[in-house]
N, CA, C and O atoms as a GROMACS GRO file, in nm:
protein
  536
    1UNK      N    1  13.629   9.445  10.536
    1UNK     CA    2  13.497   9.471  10.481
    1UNK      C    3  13.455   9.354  10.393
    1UNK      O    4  13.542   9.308  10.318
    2UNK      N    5  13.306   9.286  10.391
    2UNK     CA    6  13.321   9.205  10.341
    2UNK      C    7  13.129   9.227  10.263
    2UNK      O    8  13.019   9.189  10.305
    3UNK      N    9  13.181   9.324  10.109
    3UNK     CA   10  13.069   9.320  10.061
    3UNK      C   11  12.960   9.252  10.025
    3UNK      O   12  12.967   9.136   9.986
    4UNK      N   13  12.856   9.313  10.033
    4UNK     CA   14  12.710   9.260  10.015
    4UNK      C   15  12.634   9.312   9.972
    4UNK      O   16  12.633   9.435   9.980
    5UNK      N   17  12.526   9.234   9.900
    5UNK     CA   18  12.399   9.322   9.825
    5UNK      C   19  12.303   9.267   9.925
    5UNK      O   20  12.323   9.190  10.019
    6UNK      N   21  12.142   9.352   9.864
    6UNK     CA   22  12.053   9.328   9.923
    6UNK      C   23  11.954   9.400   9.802
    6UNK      O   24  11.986   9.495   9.730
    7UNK      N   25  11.812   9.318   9.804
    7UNK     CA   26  11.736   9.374   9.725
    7UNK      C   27  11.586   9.429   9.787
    7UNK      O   28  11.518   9.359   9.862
    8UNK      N   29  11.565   9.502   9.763
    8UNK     CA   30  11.436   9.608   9.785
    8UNK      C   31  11.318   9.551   9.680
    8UNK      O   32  11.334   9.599   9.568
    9UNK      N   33  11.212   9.467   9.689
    9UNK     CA   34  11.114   9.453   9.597
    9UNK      C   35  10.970   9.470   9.681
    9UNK      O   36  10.930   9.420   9.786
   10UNK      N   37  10.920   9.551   9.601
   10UNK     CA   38  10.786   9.583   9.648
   10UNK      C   39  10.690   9.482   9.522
   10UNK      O   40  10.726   9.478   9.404
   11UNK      N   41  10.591   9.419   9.565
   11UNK     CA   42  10.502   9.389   9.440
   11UNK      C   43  10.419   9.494   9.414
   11UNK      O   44  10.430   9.604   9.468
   12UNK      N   45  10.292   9.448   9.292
   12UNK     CA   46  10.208   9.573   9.300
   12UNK      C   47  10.125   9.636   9.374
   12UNK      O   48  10.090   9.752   9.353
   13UNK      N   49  10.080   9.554   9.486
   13UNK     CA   50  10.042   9.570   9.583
   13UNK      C   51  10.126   9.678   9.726
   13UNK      O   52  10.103   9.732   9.835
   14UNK      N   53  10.186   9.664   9.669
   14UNK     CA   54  10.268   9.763   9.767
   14UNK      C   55  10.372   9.665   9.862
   14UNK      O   56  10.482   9.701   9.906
   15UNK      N   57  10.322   9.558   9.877
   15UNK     CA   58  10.410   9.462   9.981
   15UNK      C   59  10.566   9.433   9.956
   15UNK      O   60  10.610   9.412   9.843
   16UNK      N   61  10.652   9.434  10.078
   16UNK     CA   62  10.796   9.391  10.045
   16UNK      C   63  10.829   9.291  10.078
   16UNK      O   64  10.792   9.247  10.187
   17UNK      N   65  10.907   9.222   9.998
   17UNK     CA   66  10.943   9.098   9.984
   17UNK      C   67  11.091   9.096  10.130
   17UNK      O   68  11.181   9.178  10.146
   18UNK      N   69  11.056   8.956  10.220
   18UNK     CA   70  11.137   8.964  10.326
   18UNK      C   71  11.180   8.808  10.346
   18UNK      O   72  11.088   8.727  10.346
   19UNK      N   73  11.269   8.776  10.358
   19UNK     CA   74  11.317   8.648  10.428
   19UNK      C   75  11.328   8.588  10.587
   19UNK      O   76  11.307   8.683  10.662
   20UNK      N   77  11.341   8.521  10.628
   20UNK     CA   78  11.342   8.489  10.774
   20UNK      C   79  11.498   8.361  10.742
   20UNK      O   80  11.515   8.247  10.697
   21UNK      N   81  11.585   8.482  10.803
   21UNK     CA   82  11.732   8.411  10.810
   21UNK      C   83  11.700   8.271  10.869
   21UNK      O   84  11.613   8.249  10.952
   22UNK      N   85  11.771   8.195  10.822
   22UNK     CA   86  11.803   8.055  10.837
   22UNK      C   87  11.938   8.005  10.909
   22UNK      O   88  11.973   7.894  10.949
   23UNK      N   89  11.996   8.123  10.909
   23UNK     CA   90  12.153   8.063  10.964
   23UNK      C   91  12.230   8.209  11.017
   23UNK      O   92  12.216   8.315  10.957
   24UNK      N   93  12.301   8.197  11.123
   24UNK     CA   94  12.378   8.372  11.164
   24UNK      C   95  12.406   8.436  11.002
   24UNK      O   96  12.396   8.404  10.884
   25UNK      N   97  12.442   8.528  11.075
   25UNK     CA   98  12.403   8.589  11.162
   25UNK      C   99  12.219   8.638  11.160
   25UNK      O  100  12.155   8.616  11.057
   26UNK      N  101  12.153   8.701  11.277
   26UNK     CA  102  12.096   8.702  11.226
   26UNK      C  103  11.932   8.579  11.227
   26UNK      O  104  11.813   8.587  11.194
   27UNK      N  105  12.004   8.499  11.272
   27UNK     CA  106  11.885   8.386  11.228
   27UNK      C  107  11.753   8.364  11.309
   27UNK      O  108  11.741   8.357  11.431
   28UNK      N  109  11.669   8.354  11.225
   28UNK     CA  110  11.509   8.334  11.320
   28UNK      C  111  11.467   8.497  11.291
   28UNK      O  112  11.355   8.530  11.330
   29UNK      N  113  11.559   8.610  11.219
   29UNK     CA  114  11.463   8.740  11.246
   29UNK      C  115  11.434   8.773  11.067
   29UNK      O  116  11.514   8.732  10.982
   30UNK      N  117  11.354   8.824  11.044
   30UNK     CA  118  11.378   8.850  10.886
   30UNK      C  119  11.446   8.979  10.802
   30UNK      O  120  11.475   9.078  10.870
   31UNK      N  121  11.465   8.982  10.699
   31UNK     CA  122  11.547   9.058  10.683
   31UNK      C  123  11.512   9.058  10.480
   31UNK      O  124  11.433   8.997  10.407
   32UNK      N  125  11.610   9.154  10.458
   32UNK     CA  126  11.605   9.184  10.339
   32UNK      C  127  11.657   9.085  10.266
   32UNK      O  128  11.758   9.040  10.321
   33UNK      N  129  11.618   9.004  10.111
   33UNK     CA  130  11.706   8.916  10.088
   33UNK      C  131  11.814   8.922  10.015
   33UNK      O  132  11.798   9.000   9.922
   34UNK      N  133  11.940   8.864  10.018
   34UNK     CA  134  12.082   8.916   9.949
   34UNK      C  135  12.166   8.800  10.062
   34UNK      O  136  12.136   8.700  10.129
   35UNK      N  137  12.280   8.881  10.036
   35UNK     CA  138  12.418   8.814  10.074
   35UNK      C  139  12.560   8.848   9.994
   35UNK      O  140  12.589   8.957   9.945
   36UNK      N  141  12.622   8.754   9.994
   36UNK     CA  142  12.786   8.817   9.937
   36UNK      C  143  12.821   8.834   9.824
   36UNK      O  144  12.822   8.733   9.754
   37UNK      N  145  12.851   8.927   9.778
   37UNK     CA  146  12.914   8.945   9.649
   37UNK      C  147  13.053   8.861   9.611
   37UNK      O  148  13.155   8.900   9.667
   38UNK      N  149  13.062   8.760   9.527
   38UNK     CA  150  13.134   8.626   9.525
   38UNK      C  151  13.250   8.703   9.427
   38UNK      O  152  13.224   8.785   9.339
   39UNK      N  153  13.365   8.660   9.461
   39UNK     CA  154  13.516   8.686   9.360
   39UNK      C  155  13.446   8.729   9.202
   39UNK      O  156  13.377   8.643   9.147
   40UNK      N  157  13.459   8.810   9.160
   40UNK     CA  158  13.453   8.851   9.016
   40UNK      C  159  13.296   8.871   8.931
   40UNK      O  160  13.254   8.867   8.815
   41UNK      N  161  13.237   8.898   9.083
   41UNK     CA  162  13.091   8.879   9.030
   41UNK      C  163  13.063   9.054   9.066
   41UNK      O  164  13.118   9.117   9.157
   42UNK      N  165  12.996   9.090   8.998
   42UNK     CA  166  12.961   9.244   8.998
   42UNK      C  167  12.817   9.232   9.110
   42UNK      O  168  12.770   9.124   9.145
   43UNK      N  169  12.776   9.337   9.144
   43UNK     CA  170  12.650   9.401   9.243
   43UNK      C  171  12.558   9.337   9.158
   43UNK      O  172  12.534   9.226   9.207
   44UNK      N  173  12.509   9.351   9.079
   44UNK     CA  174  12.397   9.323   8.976
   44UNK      C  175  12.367   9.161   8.960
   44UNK      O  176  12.272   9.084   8.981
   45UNK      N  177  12.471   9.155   8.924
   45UNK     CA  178  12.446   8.924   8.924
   45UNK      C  179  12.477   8.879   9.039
   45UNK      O  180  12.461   8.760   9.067
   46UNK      N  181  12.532   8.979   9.135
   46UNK     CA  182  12.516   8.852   9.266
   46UNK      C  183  12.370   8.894   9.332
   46UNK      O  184  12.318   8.808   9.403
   47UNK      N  185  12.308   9.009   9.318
   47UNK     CA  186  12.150   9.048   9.325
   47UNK      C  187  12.031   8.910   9.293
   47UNK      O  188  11.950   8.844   9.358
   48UNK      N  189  12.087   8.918   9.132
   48UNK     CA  190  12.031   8.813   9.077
   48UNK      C  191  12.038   8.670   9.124
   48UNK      O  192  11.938   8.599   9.129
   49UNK      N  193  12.196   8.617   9.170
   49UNK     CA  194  12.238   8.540   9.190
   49UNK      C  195  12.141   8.441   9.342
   49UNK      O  196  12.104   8.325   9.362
   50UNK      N  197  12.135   8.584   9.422
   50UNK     CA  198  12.108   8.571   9.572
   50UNK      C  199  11.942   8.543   9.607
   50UNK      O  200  11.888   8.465   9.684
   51UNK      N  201  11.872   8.676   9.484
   51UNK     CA  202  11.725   8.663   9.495
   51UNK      C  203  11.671   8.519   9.428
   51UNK      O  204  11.555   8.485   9.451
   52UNK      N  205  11.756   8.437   9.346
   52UNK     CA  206  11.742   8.295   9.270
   52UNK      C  207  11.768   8.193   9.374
   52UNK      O  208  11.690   8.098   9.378
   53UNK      N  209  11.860   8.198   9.453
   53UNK     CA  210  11.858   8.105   9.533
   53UNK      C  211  11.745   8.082   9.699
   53UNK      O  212  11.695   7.986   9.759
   54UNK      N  213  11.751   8.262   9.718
   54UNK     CA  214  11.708   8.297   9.860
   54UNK      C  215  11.582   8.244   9.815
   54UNK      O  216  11.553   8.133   9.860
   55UNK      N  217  11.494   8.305   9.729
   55UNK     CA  218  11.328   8.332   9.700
   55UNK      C  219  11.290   8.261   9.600
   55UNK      O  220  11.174   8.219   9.610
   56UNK      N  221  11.369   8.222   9.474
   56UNK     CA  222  11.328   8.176   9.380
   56UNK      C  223  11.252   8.200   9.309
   56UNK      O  224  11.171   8.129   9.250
   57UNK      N  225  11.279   8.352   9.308
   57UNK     CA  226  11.239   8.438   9.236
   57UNK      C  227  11.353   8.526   9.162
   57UNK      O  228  11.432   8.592   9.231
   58UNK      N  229  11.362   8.526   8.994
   58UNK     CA  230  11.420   8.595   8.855
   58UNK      C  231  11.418   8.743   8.908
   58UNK      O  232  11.362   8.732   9.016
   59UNK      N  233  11.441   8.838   8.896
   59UNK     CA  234  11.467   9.001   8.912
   59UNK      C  235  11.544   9.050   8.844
   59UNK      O  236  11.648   8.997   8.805
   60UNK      N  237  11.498   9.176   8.816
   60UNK     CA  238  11.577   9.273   8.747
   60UNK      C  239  11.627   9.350   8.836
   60UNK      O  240  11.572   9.356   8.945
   61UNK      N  241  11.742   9.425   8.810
   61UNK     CA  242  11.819   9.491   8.939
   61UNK      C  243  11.809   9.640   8.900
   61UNK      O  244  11.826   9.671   8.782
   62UNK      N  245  11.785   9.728   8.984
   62UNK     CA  246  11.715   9.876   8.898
   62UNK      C  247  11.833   9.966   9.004
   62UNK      O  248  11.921   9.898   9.057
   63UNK      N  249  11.832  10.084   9.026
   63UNK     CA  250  11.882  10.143   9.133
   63UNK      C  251  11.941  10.133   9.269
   63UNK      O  252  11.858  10.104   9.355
   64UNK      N  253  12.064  10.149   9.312
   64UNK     CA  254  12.096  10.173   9.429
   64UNK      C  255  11.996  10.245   9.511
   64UNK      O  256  11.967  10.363   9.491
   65UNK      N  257  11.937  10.161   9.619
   65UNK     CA  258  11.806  10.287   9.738
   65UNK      C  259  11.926  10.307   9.844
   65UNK      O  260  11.941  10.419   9.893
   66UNK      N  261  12.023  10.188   9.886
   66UNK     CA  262  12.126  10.290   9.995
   66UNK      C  263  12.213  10.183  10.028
   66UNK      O  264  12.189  10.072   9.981
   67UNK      N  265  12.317  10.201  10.108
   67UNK     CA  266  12.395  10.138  10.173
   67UNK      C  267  12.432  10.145  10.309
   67UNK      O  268  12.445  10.256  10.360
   68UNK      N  269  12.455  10.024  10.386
   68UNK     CA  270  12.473  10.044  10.505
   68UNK      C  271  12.591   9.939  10.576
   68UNK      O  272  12.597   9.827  10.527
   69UNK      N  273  12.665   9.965  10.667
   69UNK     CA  274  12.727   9.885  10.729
   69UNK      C  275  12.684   9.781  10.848
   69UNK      O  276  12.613   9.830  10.936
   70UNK      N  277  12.713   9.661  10.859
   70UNK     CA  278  12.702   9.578  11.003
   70UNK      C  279  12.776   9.533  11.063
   70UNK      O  280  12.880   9.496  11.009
   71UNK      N  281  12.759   9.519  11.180
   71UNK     CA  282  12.923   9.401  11.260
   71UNK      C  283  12.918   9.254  11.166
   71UNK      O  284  12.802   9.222  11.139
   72UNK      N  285  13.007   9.176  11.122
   72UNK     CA  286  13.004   9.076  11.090
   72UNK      C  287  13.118   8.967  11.197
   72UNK      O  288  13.182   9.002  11.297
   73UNK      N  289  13.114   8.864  11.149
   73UNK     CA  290  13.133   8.762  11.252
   73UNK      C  291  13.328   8.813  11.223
   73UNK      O  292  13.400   8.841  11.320
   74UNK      N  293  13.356   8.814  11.147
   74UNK     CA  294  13.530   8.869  11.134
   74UNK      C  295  13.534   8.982  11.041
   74UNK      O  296  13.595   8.983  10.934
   75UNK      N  297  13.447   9.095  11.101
   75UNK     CA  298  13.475   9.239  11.031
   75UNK      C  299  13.364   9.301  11.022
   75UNK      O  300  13.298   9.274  11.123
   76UNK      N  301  13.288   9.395  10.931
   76UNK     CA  302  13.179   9.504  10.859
   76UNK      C  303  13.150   9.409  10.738
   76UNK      O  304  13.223   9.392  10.641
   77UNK      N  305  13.035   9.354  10.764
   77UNK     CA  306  12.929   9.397  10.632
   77UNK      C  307  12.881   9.542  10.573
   77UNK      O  308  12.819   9.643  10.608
   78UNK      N  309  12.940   9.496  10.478
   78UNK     CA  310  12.904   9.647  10.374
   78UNK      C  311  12.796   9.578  10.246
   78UNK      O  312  12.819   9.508  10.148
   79UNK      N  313  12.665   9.639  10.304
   79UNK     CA  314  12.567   9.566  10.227
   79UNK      C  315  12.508   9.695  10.158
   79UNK      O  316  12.475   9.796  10.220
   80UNK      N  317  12.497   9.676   9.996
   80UNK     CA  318  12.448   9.796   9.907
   80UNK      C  319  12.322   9.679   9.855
   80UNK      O  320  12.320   9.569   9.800
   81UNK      N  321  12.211   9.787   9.916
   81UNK     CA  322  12.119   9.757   9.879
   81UNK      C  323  12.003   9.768   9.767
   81UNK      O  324  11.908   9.821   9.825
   82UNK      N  325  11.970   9.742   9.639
   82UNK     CA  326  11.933   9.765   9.516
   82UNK      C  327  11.746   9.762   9.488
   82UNK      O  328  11.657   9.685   9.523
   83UNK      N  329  11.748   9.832   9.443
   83UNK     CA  330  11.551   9.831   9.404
   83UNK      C  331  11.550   9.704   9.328
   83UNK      O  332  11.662   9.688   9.278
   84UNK      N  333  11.452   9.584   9.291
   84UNK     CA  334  11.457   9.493   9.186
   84UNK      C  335  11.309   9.503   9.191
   84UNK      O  336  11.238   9.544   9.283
   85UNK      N  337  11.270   9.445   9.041
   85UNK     CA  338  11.171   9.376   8.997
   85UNK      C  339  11.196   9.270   8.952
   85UNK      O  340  11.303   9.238   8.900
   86UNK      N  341  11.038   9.155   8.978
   86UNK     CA  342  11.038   9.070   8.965
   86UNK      C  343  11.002   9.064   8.800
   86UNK      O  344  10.944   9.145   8.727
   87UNK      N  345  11.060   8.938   8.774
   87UNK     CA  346  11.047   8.885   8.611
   87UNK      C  347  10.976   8.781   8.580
   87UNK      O  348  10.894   8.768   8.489
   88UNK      N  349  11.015   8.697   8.671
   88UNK     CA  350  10.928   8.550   8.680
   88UNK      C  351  10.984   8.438   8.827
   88UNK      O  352  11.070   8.475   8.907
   89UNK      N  353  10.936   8.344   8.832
   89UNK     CA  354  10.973   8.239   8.915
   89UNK      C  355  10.878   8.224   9.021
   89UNK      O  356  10.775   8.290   9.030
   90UNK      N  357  10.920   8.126   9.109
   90UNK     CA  358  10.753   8.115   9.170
   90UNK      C  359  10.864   8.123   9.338
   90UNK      O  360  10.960   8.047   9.348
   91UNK      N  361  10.829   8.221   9.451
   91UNK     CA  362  10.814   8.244   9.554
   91UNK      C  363  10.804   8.123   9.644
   91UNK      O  364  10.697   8.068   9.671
   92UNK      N  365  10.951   8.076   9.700
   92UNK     CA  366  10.976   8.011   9.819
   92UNK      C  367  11.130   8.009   9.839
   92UNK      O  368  11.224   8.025   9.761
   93UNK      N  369  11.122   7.984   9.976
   93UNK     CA  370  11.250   7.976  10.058
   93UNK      C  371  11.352   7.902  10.037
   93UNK      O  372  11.336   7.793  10.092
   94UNK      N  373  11.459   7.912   9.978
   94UNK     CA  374  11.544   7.845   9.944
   94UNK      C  375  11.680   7.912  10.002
   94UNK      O  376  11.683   8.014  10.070
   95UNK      N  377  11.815   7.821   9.953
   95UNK     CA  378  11.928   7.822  10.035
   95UNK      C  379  11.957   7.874  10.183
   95UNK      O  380  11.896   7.797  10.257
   96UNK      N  381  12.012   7.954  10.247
   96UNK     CA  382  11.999   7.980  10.372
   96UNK      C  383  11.846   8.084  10.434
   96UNK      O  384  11.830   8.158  10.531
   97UNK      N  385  11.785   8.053  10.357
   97UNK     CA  386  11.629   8.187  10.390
   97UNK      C  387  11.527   8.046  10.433
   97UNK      O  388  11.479   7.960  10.358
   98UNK      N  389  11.516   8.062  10.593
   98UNK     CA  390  11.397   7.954  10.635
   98UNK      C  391  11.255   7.966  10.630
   98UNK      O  392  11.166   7.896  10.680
   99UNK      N  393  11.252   8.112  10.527
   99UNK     CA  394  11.098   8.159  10.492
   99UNK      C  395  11.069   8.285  10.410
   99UNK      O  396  11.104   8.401  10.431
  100UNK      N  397  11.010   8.241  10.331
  100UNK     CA  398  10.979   8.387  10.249
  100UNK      C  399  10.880   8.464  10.203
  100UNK      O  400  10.826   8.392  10.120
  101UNK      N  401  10.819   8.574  10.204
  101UNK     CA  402  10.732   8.594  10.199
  101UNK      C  403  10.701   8.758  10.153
  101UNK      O  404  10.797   8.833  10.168
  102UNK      N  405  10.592   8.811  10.105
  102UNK     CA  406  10.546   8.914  10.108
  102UNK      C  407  10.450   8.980  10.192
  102UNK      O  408  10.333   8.949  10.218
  103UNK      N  409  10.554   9.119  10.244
  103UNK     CA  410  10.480   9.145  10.382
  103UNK      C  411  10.428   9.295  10.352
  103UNK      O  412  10.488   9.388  10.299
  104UNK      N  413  10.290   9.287  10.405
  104UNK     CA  414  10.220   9.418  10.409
  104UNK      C  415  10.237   9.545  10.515
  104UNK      O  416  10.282   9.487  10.613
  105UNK      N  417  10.226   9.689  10.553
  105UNK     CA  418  10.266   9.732  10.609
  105UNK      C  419  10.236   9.708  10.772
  105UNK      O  420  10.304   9.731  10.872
  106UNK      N  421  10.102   9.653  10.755
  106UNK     CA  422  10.059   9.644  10.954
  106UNK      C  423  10.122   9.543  10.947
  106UNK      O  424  10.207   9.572  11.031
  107UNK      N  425  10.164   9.383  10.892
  107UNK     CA  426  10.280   9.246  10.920
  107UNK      C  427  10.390   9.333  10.964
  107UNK      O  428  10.419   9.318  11.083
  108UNK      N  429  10.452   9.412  10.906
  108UNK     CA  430  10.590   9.504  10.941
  108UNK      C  431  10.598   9.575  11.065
  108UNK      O  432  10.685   9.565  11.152
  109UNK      N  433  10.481   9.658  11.061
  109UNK     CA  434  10.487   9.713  11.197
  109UNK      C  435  10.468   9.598  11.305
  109UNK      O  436  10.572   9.594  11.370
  110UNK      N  437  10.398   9.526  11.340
  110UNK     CA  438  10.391   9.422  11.411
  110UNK      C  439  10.498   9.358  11.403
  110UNK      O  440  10.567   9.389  11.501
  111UNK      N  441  10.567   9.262  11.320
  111UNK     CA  442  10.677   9.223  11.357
  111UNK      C  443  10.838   9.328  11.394
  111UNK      O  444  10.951   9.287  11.420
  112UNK      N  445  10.792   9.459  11.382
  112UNK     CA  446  10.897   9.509  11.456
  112UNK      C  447  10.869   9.536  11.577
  112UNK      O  448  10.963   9.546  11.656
  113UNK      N  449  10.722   9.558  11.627
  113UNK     CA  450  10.695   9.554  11.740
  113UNK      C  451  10.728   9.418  11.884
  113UNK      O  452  10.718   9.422  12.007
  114UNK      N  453  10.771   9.307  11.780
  114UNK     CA  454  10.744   9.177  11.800
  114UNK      C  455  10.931   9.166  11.835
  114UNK      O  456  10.969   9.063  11.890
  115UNK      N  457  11.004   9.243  11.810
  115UNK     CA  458  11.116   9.203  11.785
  115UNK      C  459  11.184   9.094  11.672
  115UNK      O  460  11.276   9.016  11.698
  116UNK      N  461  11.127   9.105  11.559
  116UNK     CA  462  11.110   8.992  11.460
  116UNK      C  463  11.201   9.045  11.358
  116UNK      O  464  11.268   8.966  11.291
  117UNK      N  465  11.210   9.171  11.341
  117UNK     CA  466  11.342   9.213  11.206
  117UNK      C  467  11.500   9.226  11.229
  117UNK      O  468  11.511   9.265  11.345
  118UNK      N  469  11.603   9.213  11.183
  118UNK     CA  470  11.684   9.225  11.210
  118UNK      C  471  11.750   9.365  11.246
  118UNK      O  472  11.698   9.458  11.185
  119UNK      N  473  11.846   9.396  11.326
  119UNK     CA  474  11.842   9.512  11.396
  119UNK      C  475  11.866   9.664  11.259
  119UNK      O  476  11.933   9.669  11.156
  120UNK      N  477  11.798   9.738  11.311
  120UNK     CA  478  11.750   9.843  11.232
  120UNK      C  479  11.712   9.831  11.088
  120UNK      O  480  11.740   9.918  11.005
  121UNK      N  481  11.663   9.746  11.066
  121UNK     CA  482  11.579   9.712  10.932
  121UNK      C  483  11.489   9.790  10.918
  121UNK      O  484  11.508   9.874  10.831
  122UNK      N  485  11.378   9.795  10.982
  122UNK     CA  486  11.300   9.897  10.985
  122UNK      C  487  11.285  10.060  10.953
  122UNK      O  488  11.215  10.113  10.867
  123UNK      N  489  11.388  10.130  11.066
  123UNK     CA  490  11.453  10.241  11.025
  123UNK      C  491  11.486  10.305  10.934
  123UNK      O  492  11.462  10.420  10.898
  124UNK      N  493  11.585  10.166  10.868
  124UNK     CA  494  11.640  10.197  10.768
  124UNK      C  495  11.578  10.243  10.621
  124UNK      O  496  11.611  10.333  10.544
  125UNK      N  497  11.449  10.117  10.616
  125UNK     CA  498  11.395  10.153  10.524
  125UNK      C  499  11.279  10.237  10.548
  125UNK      O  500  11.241  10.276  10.438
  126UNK      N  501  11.199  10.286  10.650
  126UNK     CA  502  11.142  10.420  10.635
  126UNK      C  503  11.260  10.533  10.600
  126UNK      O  504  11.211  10.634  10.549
  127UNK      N  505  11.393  10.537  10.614
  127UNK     CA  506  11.442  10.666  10.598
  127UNK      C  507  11.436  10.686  10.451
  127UNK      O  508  11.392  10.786  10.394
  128UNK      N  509  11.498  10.546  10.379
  128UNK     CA  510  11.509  10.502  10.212
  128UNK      C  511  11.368  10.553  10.173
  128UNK      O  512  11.362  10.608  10.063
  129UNK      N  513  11.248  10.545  10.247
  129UNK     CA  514  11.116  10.538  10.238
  129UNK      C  515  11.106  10.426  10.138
  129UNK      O  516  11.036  10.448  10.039
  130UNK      N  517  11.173  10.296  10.150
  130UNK     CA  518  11.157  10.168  10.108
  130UNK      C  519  11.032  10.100  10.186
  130UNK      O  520  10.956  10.041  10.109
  131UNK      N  521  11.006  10.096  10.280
  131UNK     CA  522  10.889   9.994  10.382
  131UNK      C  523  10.771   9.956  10.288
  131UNK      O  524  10.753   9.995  10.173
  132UNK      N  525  10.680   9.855  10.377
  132UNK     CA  526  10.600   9.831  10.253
  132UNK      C  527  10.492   9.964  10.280
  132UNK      O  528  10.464  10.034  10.378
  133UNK      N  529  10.441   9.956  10.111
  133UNK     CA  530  10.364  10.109  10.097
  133UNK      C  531  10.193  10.063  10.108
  133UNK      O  532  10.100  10.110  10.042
  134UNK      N  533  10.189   9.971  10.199
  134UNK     CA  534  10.003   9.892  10.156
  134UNK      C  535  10.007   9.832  10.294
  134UNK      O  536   9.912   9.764  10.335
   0.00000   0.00000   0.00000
């Protein structure tokens, strides 16, 4: 098992914040932004850690919305995924995220229609009732 966070941010607008992977797995579809929880680093600062590098965007890390498992390249991703708000920083794509952006609910439906999210992204977060709400 090889844990992972992921963060859930809606702005006020209702829109959720999404990345477009840059590298496997995974890559070319978008997805929630996060990644690995590093030796001795807790859920919360590698949140922080991940949304600073991915988006370049500061967050506060609020609630567990859910967790889920994936195939990974040598095992299960076990990715716990966290509500955040934003604090400050200015919105772009950085370290492995080849795009970032805030997406409204018809962008979402369309790019799942499009085959554009990573597999059951979607799903997942209508069940969380995470999706964007605008």
């Amino acid at each position: 098992m090889v844990r992972c966070v992921g963060a859930v941010v809606h702005d006020a607008a209702g829109r959720l914040l999404l990345i477009k992977r840059g590298t496997p797995p995974g890559q070319g579809l978008w997805s929630l932004p996060g990644g690995r929880v590093e030796p001795g680093e807790t859920d919360a600062e590698a949140v922080v850690r991940e949304l600073r590098e991915e988006t370049g965007l500061d967050v506060r890390p609020g609630e567990l919305i859910g967790s889920v498992h994936r195939p990974a390249p040598s095992g299960v991703f076990e990715i716990f995924d966290y509500a955040c708000t934003v604090l400050g920083g200015s919105l772009r794509a950085g370290d492995d995220a080849a795009a970032a952006d805030w997406v409204n609910l018809i962008d979402f439906n369309t790019m799942e229609r499009r085959g554009e999210l990573v597999a059951q992204l979607a799903d997942t977060l209508r069940e969380w009732q995470a999706a964007p709400r605008a």
